[in-house]
C-alpha positions as CSV (number, residue, x, y, z in Angstrom):
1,X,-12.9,-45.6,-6.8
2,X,-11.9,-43.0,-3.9
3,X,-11.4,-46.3,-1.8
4,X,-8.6,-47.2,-4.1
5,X,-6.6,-44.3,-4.7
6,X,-6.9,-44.0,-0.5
7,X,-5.4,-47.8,-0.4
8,X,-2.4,-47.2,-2.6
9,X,-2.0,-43.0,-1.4
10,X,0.6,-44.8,1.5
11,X,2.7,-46.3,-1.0
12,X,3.5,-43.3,-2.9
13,X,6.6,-43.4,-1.4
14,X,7.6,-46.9,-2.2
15,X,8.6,-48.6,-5.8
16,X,5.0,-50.2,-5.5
17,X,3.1,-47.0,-6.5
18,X,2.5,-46.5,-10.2
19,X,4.1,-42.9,-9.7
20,X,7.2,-43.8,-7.4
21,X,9.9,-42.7,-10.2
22,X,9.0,-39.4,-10.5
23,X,10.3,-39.4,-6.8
24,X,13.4,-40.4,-8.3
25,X,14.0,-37.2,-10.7
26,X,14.7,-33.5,-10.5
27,X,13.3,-32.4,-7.5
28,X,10.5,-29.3,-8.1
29,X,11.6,-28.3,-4.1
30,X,15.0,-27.8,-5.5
31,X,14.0,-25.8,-8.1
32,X,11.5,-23.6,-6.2
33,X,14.2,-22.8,-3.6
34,X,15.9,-20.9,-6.1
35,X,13.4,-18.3,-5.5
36,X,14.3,-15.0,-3.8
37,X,12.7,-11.5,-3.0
38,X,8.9,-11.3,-3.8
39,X,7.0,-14.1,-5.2
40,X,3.9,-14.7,-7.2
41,X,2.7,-18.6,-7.4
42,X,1.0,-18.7,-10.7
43,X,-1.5,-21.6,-9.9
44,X,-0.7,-22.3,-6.3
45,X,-2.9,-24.9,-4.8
46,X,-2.4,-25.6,-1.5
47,X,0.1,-23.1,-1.6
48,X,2.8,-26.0,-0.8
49,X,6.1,-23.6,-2.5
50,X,5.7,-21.5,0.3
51,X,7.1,-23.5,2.7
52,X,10.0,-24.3,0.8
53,X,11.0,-20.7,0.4
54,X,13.7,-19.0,2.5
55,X,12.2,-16.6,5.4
56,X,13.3,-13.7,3.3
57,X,11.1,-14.0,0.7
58,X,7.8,-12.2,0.3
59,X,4.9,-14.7,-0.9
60,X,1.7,-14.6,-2.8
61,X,-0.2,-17.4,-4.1
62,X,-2.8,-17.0,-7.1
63,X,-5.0,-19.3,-8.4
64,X,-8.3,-19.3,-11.1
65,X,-11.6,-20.1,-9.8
66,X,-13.0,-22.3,-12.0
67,X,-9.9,-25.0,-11.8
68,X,-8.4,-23.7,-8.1
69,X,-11.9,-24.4,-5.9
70,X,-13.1,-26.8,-8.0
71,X,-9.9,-29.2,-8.9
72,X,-7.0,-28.6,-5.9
73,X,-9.1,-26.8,-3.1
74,X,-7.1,-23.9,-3.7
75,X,-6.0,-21.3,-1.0
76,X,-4.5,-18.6,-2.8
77,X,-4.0,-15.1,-1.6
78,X,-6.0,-13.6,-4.8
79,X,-8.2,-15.2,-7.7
80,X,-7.4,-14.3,-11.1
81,X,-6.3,-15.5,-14.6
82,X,-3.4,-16.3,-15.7
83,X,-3.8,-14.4,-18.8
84,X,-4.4,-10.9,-16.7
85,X,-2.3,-10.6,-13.6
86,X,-3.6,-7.5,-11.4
87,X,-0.2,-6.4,-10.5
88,X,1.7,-3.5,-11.5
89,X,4.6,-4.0,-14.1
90,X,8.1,-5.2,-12.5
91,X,6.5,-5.9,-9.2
92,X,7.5,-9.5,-8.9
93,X,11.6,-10.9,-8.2
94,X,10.3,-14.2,-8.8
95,X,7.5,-15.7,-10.8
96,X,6.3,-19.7,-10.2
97,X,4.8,-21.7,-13.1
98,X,4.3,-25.3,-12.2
99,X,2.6,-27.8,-13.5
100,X,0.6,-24.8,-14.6
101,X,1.1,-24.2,-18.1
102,X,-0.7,-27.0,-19.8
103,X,-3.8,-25.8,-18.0
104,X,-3.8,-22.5,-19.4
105,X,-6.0,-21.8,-22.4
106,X,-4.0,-18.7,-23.3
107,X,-0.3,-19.8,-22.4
108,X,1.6,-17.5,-24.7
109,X,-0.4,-14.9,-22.8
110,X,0.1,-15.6,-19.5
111,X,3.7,-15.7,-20.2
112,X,3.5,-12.1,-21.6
113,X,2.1,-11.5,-18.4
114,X,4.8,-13.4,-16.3
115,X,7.3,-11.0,-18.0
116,X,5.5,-7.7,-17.7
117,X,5.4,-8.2,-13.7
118,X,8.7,-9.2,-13.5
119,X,11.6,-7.3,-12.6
120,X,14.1,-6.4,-14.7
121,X,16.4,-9.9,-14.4
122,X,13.4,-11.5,-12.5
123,X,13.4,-15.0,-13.1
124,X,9.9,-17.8,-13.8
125,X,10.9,-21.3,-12.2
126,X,8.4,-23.3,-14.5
127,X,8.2,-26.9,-14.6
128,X,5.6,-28.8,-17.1
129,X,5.0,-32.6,-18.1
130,X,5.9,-33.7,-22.0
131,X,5.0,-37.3,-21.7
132,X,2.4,-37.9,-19.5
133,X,-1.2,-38.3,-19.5
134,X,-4.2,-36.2,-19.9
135,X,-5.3,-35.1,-15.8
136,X,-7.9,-32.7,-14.4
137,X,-9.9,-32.5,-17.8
138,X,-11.0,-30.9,-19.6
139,X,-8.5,-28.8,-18.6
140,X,-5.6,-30.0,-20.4
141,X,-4.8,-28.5,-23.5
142,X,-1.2,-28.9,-24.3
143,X,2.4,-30.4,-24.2
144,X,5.6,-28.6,-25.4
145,X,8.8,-30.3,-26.7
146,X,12.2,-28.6,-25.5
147,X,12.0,-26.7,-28.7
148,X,8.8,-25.5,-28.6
149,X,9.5,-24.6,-24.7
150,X,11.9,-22.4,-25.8
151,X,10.2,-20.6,-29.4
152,X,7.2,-19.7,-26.3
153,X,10.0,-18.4,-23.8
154,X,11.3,-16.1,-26.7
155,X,8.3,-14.6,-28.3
156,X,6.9,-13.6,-24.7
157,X,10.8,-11.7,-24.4
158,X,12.1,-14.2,-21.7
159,X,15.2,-15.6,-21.8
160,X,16.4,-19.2,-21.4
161,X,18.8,-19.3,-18.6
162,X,18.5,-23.7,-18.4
163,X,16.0,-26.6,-19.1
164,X,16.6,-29.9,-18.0
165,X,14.2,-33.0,-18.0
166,X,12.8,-34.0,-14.7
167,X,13.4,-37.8,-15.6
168,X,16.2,-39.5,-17.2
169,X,14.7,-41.1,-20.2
170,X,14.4,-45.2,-18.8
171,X,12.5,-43.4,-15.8
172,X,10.4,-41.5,-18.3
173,X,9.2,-44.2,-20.0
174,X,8.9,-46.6,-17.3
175,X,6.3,-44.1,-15.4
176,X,4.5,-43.8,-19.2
177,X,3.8,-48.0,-18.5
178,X,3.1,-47.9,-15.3
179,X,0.6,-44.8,-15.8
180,X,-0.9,-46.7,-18.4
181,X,-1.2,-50.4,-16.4
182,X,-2.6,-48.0,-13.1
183,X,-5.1,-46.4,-15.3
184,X,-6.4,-49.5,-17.3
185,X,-6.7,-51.1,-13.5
186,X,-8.6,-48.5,-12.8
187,X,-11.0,-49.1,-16.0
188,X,-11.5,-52.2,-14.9
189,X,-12.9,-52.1,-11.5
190,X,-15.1,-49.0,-12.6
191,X,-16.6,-51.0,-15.5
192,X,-16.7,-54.5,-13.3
193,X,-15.2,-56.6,-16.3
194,X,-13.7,-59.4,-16.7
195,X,-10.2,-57.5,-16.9
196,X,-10.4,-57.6,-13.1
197,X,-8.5,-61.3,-13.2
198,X,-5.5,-59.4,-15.1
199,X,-4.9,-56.6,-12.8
200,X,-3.1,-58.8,-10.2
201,X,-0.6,-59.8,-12.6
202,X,-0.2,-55.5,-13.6
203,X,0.1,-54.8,-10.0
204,X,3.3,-57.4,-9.8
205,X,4.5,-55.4,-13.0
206,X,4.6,-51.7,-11.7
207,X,7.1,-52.5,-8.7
208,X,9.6,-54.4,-11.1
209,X,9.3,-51.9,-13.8
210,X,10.1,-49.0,-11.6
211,X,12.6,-50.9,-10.1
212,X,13.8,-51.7,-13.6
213,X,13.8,-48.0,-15.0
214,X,15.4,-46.5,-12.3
215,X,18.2,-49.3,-12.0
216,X,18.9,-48.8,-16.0
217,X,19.5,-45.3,-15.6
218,X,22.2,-45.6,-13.1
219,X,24.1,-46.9,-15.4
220,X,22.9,-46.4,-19.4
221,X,23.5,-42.8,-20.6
222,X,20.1,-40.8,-20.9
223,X,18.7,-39.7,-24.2
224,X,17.3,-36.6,-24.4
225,X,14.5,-37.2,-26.8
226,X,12.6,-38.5,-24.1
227,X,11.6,-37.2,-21.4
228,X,8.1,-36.7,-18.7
229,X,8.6,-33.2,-18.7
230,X,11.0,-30.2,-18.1
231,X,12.7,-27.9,-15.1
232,X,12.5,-24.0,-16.9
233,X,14.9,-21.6,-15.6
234,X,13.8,-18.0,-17.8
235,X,14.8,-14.4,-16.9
236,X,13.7,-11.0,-17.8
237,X,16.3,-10.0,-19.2
């Protein structure tokens, strides 16, 4: 199974990966360049926000144990949770929150948290999936809708400066079917069946479908409704 995703890793870039559309959306680099002064990186990884921060920011990556060694080979500058951030109050210009939040078993606290480091008008750049698959279980334990998004912003006293979807909704649900026709492909070899003889007619779907998705929303007005997930912009206000 590692020898597959290896094979089609190089064609992430291209329409024949399974993922290729969300190339095609709101750019997370963008947003994260909207960062200034000093950072925290709520669930940084590999730490790969830091290099697209300007020089004059001041960085620090955190990440939890259990999900940071053992999930993305984290490299963080601390280990803690989420929920209880060892930093003083109104220590941080800029919080980072992605693709972190449906992780969290406590999200409403961690975003109390977020806020209490903040400075006063610090901002949290967040960005989180809405339809999209469950990954790194088990530890995936939500999905917000715009509105919900917001009713969490608002009871942790942060205030909604912009949400936008990082897809336009023919892109969303194009990368829902090719998620689904990558993972069922990927069912199929692990269990050996007879499903194997169908894959090759999947693998000629996912090219034309994201070709398909992205074409359509050059030139059909998106709907809201549905979207892979959302851009945050919040402020302590």
């Amino acid at each position: 199974m590692q020898r597959l995703r290896r094979w089609i890793k190089p064609l992430s870039a291209t329409p024949l990966h399974p993922q290729w559309l969300l190339r095609t959306g709101r750019s997370p680099v963008a947003l994260v360049a909207q960062s200034s002064g000093r950072v925290l990186d709520v669930g940084c990884a590999d730490r790969w926000a830091q290099s697209n921060l300007s020089k004059n920011c001041e960085y620090i990556g955190l990440d939890y144990p259990a999900t940071g060694q053992a999930l993305y080979k984290a490299t963080p500058d601390i280990f803690a949770s989420a929920s209880a951030l060892p930093f003083a109050s109104s220590s941080f210009d800029t919080v980072l929150l992605l693709e972190v939040l449906e992780h969290l078993e406590q999200p409403a606290f961690a975003l109390a948290e977020i806020r209490r480091v903040l400075k006063p008008n610090g901002r949290l750049l967040l960005t989180i999936p809405f339809l999209y698959p469950m990954h790194d279980e088990p530890h995936d334990y939500q999905r917000y809708t715009r509105y919900g998004l917001i009713r969490e912003l608002k009871v942790a006293g942060l205030t909604l400066e912009c949400i936008e979807s990082s897809l336009k909704s023919a892109s969303s649900a194009g990368l829902l079917v090719n998620l689904a026709f990558a993972g069922m492909i990927i069912e199929a070899v692990r269990q050996r069946s007879f499903a194997m003889l169908v894959t090759p007619l999947l693998l000629v779907a996912i090219p034309v479908i994201n070709l398909s998705a992205w074409l359509v929303d050059r030139v059909m007005p998106n709907w809201s409704p549905l979207a892979s997930g959302y851009q945050v912009l919040a402020s302590r206000r």
